[in-house]
Every structure is written in C-alpha cells, then in structure tokens.
C-alpha positions in Angstrom: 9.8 39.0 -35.0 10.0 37.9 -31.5 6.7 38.8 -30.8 5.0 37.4 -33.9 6.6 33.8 -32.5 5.7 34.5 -29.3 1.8 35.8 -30.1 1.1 32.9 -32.4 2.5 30.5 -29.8 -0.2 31.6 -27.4 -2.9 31.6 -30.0 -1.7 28.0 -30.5 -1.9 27.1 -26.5 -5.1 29.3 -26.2 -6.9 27.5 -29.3 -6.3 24.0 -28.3 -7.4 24.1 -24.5 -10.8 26.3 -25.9 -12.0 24.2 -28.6 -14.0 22.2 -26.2 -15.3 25.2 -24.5 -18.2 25.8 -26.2 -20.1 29.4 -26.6 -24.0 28.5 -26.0 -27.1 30.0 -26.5 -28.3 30.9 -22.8 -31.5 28.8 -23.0 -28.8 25.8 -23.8 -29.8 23.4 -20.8 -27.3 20.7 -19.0 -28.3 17.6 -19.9 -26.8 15.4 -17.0 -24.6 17.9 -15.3 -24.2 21.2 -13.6 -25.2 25.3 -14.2 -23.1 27.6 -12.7 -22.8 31.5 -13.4 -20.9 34.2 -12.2 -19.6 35.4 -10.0 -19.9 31.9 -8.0 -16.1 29.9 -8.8 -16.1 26.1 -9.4 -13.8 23.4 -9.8 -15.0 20.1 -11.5 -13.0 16.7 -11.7 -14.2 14.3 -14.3 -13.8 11.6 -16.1 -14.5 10.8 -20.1 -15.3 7.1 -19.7 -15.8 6.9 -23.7 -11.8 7.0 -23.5 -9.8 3.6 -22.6 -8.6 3.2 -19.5 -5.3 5.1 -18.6 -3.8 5.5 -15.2 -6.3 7.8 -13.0 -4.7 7.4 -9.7 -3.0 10.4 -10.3 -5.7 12.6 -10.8 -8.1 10.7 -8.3 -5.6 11.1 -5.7 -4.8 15.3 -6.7 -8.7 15.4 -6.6 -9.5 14.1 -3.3 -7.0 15.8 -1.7 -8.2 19.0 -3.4 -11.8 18.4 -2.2 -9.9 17.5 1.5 -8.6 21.3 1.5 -11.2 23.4 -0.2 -14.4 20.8 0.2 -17.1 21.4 0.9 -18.9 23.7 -1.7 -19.8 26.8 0.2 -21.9 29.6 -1.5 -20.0 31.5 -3.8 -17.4 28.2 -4.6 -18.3 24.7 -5.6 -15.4 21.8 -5.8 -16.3 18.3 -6.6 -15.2 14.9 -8.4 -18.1 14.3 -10.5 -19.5 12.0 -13.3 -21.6 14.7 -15.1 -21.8 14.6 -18.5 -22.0 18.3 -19.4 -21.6 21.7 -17.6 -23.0 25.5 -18.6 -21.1 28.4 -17.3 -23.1 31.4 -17.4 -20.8 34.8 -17.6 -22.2 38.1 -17.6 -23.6 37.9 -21.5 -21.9 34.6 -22.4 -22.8 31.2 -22.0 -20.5 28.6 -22.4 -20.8 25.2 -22.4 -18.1 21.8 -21.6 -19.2 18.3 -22.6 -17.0 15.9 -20.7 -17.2 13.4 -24.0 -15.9 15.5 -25.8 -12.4 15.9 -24.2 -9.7 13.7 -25.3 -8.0 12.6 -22.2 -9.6 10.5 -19.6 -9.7 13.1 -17.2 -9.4 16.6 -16.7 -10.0 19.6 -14.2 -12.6 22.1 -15.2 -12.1 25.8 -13.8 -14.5 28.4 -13.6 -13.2 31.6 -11.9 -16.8 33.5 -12.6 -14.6 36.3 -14.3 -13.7 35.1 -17.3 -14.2 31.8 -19.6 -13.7 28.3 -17.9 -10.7 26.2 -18.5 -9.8 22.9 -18.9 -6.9 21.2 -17.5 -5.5 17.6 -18.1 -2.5 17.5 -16.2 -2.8 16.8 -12.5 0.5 17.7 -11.4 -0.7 22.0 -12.8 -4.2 21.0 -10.6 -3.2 22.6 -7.2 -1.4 25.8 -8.3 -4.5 26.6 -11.3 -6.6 26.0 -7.5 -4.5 28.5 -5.4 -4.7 30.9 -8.4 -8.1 31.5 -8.4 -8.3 33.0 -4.6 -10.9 31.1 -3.5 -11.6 32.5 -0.2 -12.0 35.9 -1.6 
C-alpha cells in the first residue's frame, strides 16, 4: 500500500513539471530561441513576460551569480539568462521542445543534462543544488 501512495505521488510530481516539456518532431525548428542536443548540458534562465509582474530579484540575483561561477558557455555546457521564446533539446531519438509562454510562473530554470529529458524548475532557492547535480565539469 505504501508504495502505491508513494508511486502515484511521483507520477503526480513527475506529470506536473513535464507537461510543458514537449516531445517534438525532430524537424520542429526554434522559433526565437535555442537547439541544443546531447551530450552538450545547458542551463537556461528565463522569463514568461505574458505573466504579471511578481518579485524576480530572487531568481535574477540566483541567476547571475550562477552565470558568475559556471559562465561562460564552454563547449560541451552552455549557462545563460535569456529572453528566448522557445528551446529544442535533441536526445539521442527524442526531441523535445520548452516554450517559455507556456509556463505558468514568471520565471523558471531550464536543465538539460544531455542524458535524459530537460527539466523545468521554478523555485530559485532548488537552482544551485539542480546546478551542482548535473557535474558540469565532467
């Protein structure tokens, strides 16, 4: 029983961050934004400007100081604060695809690890430790 609760408490959680992670066609092209496929990593900070106004400072201030420690994008890694509209992740025979209007907070972290699916994050404070999790320099 304990593991029925606990399995569809993670289908939950896993559900709700993915439905605005997209699975594309690969000839799907980024309108205004960025292409990045495996086995490169990237970290994207944006903003959903369609969305009133909350308090950013938060996650401007995370995401500068992320870009301070990791910036700049190197070969295999790319980290940036961006205003693209859309980005496609290509992973070995999947193609995925995040549209920043489409997220329903203001702003949000996007991680791409270049093994599996990207992620979305909206809480700033979970920013630095999602980072240091994907071993970057490796």
């Amino acid at each position: 029983m304990k593991f029925l609760l606990l399995f569809s408490f993670l289908f939950v959680l896993t559900a709700c961050k993915s439905k605005y992670i997209q699975q594309v066609n690969p000839d799907t092209k980024a309108n205004f934004g960025f292409e990045i496929t495996a086995p490169n990593k990237a970290v994207f900070f944006v903003e959903n400007k369609t969305i009133e106004s909350e308090n950013i400072s938060i996650h401007n201030e995370i995401a500068n100081s992320m870009y301070n420690k990791y910036g700049p994008a190197r070969d295999n890694f790319h980290i940036a604060n961006t205003n693209a509209k859309d980005f496609k992740f290509n992973l070995n025979e999947k193609t995925y695809c995040i549209e920043v209007e489409k997220l329903p907070k203001r702003t949000a972290m996007i991680l791409f690890d270049g093994k599996q699916k990207p992620t979305v994050e909206f809480n700033p404070k979970k920013y630095n430790k999602l980072i240091n999790q994907m071993n970057i320099n490796q």
